[in-house]
matplotlib code that plots the C-alpha trace (Angstrom):
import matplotlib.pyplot as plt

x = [23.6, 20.4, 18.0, 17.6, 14.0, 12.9, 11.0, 8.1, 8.4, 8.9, 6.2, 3.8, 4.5, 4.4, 0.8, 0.0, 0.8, -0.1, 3.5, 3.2, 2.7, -0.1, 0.5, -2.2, -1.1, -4.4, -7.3, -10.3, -13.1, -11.2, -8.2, -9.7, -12.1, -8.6, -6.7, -10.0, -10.2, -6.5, -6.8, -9.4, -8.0, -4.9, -2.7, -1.2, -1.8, -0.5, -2.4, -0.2, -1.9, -0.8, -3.8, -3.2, -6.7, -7.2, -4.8, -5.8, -9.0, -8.2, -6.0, -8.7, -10.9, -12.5, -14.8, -15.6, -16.3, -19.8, -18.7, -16.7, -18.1, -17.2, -17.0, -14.5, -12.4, -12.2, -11.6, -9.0, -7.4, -7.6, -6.0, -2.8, -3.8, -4.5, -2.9, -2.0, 0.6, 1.9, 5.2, 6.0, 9.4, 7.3, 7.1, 10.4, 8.5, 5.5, 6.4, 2.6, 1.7, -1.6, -2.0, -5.3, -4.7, -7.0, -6.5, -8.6, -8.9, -6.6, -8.3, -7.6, -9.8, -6.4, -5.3, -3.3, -1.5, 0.5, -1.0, 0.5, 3.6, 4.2, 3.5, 5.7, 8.2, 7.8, 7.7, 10.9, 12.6, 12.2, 11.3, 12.6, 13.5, 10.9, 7.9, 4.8, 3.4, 0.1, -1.4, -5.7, -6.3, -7.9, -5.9, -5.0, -3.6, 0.0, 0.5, 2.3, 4.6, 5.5, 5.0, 5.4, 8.3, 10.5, 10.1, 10.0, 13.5, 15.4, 14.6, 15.2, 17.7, 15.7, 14.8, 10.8, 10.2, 13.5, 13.5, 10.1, 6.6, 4.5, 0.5, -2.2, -5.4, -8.1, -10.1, -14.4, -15.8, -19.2, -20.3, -23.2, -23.9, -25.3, -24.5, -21.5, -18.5, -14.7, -14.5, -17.2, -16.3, -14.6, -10.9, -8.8, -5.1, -2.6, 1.1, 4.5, 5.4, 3.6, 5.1, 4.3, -0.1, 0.2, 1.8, -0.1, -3.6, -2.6, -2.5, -6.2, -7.5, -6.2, -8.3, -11.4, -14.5, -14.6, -13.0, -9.8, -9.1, -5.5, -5.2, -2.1, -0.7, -1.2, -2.1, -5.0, -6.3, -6.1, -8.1, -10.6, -11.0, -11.9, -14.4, -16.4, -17.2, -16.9, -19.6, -21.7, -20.6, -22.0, -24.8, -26.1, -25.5, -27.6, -30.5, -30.0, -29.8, -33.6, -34.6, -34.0, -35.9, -38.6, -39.6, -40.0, -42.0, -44.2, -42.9, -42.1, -38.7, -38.9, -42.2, -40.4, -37.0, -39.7, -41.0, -37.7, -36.6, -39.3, -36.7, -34.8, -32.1, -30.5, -31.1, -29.4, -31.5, -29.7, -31.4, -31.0, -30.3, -28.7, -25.3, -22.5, -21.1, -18.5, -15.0, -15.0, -17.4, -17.3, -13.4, -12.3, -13.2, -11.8, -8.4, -9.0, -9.4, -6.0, -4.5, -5.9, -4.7, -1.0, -1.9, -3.8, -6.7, -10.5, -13.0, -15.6, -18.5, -17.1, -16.3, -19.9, -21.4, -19.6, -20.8, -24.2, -23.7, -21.7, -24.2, -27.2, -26.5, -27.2, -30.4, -31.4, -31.7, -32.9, -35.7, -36.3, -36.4, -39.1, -40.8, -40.4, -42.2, -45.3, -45.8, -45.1, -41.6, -37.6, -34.7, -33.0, -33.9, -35.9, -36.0, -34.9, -34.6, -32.6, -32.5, -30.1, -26.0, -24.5, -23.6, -26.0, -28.8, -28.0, -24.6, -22.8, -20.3, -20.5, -17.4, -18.1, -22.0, -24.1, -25.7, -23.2, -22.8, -26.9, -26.6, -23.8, -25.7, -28.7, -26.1, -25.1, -28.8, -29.1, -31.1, -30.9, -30.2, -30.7, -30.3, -31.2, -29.3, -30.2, -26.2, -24.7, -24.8, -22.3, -19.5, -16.2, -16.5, -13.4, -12.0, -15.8, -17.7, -22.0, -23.4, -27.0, -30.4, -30.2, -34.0, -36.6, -39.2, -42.8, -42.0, -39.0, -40.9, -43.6, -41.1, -39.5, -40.6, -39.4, -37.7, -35.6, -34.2, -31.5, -30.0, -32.9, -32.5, -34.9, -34.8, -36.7, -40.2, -41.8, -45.4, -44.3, -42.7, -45.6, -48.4, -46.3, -44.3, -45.7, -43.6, -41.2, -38.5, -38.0, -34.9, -34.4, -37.9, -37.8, -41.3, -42.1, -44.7, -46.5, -50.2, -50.5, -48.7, -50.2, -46.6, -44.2, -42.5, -40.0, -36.6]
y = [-4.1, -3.2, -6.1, -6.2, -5.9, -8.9, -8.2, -9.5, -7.1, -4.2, -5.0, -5.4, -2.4, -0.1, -1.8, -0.3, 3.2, 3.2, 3.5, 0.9, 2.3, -0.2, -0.8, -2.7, -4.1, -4.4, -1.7, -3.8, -4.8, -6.4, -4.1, -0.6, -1.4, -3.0, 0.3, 2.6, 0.3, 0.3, 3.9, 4.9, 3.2, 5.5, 3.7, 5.0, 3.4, 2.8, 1.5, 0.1, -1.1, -1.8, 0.5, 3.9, 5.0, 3.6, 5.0, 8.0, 8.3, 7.3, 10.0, 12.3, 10.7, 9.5, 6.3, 3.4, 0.5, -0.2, -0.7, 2.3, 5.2, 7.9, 10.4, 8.3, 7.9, 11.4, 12.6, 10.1, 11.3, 14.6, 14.4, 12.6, 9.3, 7.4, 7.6, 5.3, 4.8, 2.7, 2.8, -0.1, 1.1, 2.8, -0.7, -0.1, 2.7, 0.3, -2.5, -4.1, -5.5, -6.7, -8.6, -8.2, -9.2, -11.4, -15.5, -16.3, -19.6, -19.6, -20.7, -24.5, -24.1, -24.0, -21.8, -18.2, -17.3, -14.6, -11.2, -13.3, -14.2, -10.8, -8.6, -11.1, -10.6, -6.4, -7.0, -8.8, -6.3, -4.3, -5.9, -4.8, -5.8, -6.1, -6.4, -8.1, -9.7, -10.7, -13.0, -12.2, -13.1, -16.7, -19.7, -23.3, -24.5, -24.3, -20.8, -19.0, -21.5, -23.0, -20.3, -16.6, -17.8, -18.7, -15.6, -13.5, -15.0, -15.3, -11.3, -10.4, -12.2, -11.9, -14.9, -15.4, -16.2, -14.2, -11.0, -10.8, -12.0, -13.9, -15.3, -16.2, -14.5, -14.5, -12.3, -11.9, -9.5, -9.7, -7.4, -5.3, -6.9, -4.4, -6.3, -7.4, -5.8, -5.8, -4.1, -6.2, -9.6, -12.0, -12.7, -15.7, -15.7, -18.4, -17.7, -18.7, -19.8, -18.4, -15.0, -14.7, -15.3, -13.9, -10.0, -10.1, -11.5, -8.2, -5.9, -7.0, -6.7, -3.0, -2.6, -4.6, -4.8, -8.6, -12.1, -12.9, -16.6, -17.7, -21.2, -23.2, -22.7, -20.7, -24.4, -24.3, -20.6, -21.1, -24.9, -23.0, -20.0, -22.6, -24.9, -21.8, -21.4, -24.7, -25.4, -22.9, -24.3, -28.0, -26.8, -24.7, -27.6, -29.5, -27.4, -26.6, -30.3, -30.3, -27.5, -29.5, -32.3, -30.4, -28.9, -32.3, -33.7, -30.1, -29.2, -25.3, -25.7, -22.2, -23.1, -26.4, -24.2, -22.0, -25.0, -26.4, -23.6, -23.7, -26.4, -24.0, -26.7, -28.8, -27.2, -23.8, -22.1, -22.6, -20.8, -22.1, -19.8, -19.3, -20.4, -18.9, -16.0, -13.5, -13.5, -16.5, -19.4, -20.3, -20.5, -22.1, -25.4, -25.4, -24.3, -27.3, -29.8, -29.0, -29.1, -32.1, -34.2, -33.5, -36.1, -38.7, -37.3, -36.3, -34.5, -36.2, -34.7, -31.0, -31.9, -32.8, -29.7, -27.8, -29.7, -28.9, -25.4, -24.9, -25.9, -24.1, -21.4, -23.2, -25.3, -21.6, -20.9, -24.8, -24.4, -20.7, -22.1, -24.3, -21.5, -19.4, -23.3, -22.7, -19.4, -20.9, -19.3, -20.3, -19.0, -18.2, -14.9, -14.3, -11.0, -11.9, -9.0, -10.0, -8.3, -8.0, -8.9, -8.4, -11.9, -10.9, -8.4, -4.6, -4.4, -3.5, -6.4, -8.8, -10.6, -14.6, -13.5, -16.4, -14.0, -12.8, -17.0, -16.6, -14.2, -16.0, -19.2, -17.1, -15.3, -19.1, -19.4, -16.6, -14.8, -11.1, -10.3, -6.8, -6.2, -3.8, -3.5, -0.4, -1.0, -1.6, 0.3, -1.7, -4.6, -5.9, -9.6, -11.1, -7.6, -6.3, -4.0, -4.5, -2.0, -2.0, -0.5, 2.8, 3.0, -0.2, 1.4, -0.6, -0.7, -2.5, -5.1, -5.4, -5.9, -8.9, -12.6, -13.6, -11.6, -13.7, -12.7, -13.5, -11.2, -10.5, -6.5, -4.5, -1.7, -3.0, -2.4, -6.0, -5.4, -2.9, -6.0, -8.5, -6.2, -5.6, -8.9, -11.4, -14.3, -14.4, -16.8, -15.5, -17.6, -16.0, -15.5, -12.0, -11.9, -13.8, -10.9, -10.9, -11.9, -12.6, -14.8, -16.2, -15.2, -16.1, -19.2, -19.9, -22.3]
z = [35.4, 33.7, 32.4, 28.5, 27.7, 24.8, 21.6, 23.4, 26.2, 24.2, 21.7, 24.5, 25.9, 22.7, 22.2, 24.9, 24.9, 21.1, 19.6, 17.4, 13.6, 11.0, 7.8, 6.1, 2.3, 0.2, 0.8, -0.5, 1.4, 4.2, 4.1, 4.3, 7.2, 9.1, 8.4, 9.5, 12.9, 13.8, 13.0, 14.6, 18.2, 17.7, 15.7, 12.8, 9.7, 6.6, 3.8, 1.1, -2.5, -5.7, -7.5, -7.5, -7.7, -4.4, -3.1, -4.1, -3.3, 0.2, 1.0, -0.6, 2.1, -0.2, 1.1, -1.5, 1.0, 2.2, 5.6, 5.9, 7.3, 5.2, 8.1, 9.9, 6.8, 6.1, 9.2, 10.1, 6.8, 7.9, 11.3, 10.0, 11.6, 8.1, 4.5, 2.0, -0.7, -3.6, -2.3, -0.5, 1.1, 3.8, 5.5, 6.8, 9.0, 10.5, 13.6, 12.9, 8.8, 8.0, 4.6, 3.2, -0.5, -2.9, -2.9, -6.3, -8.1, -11.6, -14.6, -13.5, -10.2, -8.4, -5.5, -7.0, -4.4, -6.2, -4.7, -1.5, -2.4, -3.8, -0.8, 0.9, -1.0, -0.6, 3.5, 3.5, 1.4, 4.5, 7.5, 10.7, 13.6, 16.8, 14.0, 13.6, 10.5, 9.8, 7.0, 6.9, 3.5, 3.7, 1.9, 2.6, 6.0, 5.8, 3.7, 6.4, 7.8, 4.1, 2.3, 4.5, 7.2, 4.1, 2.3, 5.1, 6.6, 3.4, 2.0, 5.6, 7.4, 10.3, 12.5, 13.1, 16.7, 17.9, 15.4, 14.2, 14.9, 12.4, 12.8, 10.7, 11.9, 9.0, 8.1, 8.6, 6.8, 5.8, 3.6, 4.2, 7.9, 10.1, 13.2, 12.9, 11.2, 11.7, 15.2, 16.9, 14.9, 17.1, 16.0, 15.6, 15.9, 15.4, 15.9, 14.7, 18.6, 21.9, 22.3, 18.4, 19.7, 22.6, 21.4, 17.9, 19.7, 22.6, 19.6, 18.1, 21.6, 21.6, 18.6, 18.5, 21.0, 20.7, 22.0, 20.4, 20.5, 20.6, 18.1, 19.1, 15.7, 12.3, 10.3, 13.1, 12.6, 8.5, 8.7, 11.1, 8.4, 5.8, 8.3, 8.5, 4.5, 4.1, 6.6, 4.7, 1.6, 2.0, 3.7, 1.1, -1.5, 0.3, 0.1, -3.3, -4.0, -2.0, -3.9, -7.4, -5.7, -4.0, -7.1, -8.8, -6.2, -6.4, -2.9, -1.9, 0.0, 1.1, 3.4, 4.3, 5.6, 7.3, 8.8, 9.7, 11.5, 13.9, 15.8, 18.3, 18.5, 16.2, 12.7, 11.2, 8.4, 5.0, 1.5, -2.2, -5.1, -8.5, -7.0, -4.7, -4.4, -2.6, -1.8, 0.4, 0.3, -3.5, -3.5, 0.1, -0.5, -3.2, -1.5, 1.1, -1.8, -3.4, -0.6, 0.9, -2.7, -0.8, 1.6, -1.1, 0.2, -1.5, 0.4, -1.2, 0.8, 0.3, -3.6, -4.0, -2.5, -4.9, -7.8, -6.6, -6.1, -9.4, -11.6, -10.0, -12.8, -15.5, -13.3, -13.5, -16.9, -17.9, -15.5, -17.2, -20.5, -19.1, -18.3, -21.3, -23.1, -21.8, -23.5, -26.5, -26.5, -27.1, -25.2, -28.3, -29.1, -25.8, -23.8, -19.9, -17.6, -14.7, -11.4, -9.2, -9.9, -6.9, -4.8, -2.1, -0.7, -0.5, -1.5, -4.4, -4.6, -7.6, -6.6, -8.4, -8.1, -9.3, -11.6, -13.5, -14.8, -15.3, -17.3, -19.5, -20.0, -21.3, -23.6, -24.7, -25.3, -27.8, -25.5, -25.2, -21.6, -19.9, -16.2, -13.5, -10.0, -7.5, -6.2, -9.8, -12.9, -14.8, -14.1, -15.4, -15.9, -18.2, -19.6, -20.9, -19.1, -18.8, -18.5, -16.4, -16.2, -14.1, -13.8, -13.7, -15.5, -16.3, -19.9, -19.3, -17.4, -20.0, -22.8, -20.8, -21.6, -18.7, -15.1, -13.1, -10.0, -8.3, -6.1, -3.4, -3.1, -0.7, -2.9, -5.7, -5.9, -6.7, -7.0, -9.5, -11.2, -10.1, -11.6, -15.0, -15.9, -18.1, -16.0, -13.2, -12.0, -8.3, -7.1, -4.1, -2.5, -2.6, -4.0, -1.0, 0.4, -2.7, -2.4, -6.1, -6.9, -10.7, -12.7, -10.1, -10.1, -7.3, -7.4]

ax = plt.figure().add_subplot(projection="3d")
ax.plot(x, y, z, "-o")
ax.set_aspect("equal")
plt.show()
């Protein structure tokens, strides 16, 4: 009598000899670079998204990630291996699904888990048998079991554990990182049972050239997503809460993190700024609170550190407006250049940048703000597009009352700025090289 192979078997097997077909549901900045790695180990992929311009451009082979190699995409594209669609029936033709979807805040600060619960929704319409699902997209412990496993099951009527695989595993994308990126990253992945971690943690190890670490559950893999932004999170509010206190006690808390870090144990460098930014640390804690009321519980410590960082913005333009005093000048009416909107150096992703809420507390100011960005020529906050500087020319400078910069770019020339600003508010350091020094004030 011949032995009936399990779904675990099977699955195992067709990781191996590179059967299995990818689709990845959300082609951003942690979707696409998914879709290009799976791809590029010999899977084919799928990307599925709900914009048709991306779509578009990716079956163009057309890159527009940072940490997509345009060569790879294309040629990928090219060979069959990668293509992409709007049409979310194809997920009846992929055994592996990777959702890659944005988890904002809603206007009340609350978790909108709607991108989600959608492309949940489209998977169980036409999930198979002997598949694998994948949540990436971070969110508060508990989304896949309470939330996933329901929807999958019911649109379905396939049983998770016996039918179908299901894990958490979240994503790490750094944007911008030159080290690490998604094929080198270490990966997490907690299952819906053991056979669940065990094929889905086989099939990242097929793709990536790092550890994967196998979490006991999918409640463990999401809490441990959230520790790591968290961590960053408080930490940075505590040296943004120093850096309000440094400067009242005439202190430089740049020289006394330099200082710090000359302890090779014990201490991890931390930076102040303008506030938070990206797709990850300004929101999770705020996904841990909510959740963490469910249980009559307040994080207090975490809840703090996002008071802190939350009003570095407007610390910004009070302690610019103090600035602006001694030259005999208001903010209302003033001329600010800022530079730099994306959330962090050399990228062109303004996702929650900090500066983007500078620049609208100096609009509450009456001040007439003007920017310049090497990576960003314009951006879409609320429905209305800014448009940038495409050149930072010395006029421009001279014109300013006051520069302030908050995103710490290498491609800006500051002794170009130094030589023709009348004051600057460097909140990142980035002037930090500059020998004169007489019309730079740091955070």
């Amino acid at each position: 009598m011949e032995k009936t192979i399990s779904i675990k078997e099977m699955l195992l097997k067709r990781i191996e000899a590179k059967e299995i077909i990818v689709g990845v549901i959300g082609l951003g900045y942690v979707g696409l670079p998914l879709a290009v790695e799976k791809a590029k180990a010999g899977y084919k992929t799928i990307g599925f998204d709900i914009q048709p311009h991306k779509v578009e451009m990716v079956n163009q082979g057309i890159n527009y990630i940072g940490d997509v190699v345009d060569a790879e995409l294309s040629e990928l594209v090219a060979n069959g291996m990668l293509s992409a669609t709007t049409d979310y029936s194809f997920i009846k033709d992929v055994d592996f699904i990777a959702i890659c979807v944005p988890t904002p805040l809603d206007a009340y600060q609350q978790p909108d888990i709607s991108y989600v619960r959608n492309s949940a929704m489209e998977v169980a319409k036409y999930l198979k048998r002997g598949s694998m699902v994948v949540l990436e997209s971070t969110t508060y412990p508990g989304t896949t079991e309470e939330l996933l496993l329901p929807i999958l099951e019911e649109g379905s009527r396939l049983k998770c554990g016996e039918d179908f695989y299901l894990a958490f595993s979240p994503e790490r994308v750094d944007p911008g990182n030159l080290i690490y990126q998604t094929k080198n990253t270490p990966k997490v992945v907690g299952g819906v049972g053991r056979d669940a971690t065990e094929v889905i943690a086989a099939m990242y190890r097929n793709v990536l050239e790092s550890e994967v670490f196998e979490a006991s559950s999918p409640k463990v893999a999401e809490m441990e997503k959230i520790l790591e932004n968290t961590y960053r999170n408080v930490n940075i509010g505590l040296v943004n809460e120093l850096a309000i206190l440094c400067h009242k006690m005439d202190i430089n808390i740049w020289e006394v993190i330099e200082a710090a870090k000359t302890k090779p144990f014990g201490f991890t460098p931390f930076y102040p700024g303008p506030g938070l930014g990206g797709h990850c640390i300004p929101l999770d804690p705020y996904y841990l609170s909510w959740k963490a009321r469910e249980y009559g519980f307040h994080t207090s410590m975490i809840e703090a550190s996002m008071m802190i960082n939350d009003r570095m913005p407007e610390y910004t333009v009070e302690r610019a407006a103090k600035i602006l005093n001694r030259f005999r000048k208001a903010l209302n009416g003033a001329q600010i250049l800022i530079l730099g909107v994306a959330y962090k150096q050399d990228i062109d992703d303004y996702r929650e940048s900090p500066a983007i809420r500078v620049i609208e507390e100096f609009h509450k100011t009456g001040a007439h703000v003007e920017y310049y960005d090497p990576y960003i020529t314009e951006f879409t906050e609320k429905g209305k597009t800014i448009k940038g500087l495409t050149e930072l020319s010395v006029e421009k400078i001279q014109s300013a009352d006051l520069v302030v910069i908050t995103t710490a770019h290498t491609k800006v020339d500051y002794e170009l700025v130094q030589k023709n600003a009348k004051a600057i508010f460097d909140t990142k350091n980035a002037m930090k090289n500059i020998k004169n020094r007489d019309n730079i004030e740091l955070l």
